[in-house]
C-alpha positions in Angstrom: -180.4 70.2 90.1 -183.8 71.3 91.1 -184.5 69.0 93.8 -181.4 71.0 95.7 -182.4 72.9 98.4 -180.1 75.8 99.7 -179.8 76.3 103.5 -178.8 78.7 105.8 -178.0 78.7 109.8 -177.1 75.2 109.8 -174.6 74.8 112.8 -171.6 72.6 111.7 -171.1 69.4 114.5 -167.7 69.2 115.9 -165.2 66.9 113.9 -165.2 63.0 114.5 -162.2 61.6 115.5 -161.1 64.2 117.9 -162.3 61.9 121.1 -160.1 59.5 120.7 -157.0 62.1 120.7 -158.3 63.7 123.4 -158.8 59.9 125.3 -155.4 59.0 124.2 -153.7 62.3 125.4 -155.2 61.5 128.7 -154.0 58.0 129.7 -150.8 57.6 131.7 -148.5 54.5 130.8 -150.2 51.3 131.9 -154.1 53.1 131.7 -156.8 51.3 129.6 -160.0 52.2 128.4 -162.7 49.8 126.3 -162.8 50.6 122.8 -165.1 49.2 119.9 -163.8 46.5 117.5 -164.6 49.0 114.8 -162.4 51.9 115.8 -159.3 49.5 116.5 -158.0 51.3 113.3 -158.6 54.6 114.1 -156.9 54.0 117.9 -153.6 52.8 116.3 -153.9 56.0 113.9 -154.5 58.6 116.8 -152.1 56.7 118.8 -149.0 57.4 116.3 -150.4 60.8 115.5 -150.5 61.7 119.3 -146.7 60.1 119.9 -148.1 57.2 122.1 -147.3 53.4 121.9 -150.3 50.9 122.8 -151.1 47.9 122.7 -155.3 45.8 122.3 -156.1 43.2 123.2 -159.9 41.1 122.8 -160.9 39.8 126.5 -164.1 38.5 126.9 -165.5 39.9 123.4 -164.4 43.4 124.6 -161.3 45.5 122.5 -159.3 46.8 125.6 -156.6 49.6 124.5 -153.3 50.3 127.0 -150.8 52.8 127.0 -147.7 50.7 127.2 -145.1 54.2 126.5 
């Protein structure tokens, strides 16, 4: 316990995550945006949380996500 060290006037970032709800809020039906192969996941999640249906797919390498309703 004595190598902690207390700190104070740290700012706290904003919360992860948040751009892809805020992407996914945005797109109209038929919209698409490029996504990485490791937030496929986290897409689908946001996508049920926001209410949104979508659907990937892998073309050329490259994880594109539409807005399909």
């Amino acid at each position: 316990m004595k190598d902690i060290k207390i700190e104070s006037n740290v700012p706290i970032p904003s919360a992860s995550g948040r751009g892809t709800v805020a992407i996914l809020k945005k797109l109209q039906i038929g919209d698409s945006f490029i996504c990485s192969h490791l937030r496929q996941s986290n897409v689908h999640t946001s996508a049920k949380w926001v209410g949104i249906k979508i659907v990937t797919r892998t073309i050329d390498g490259t994880l594109r996500v539409w807005r399909i309703a």
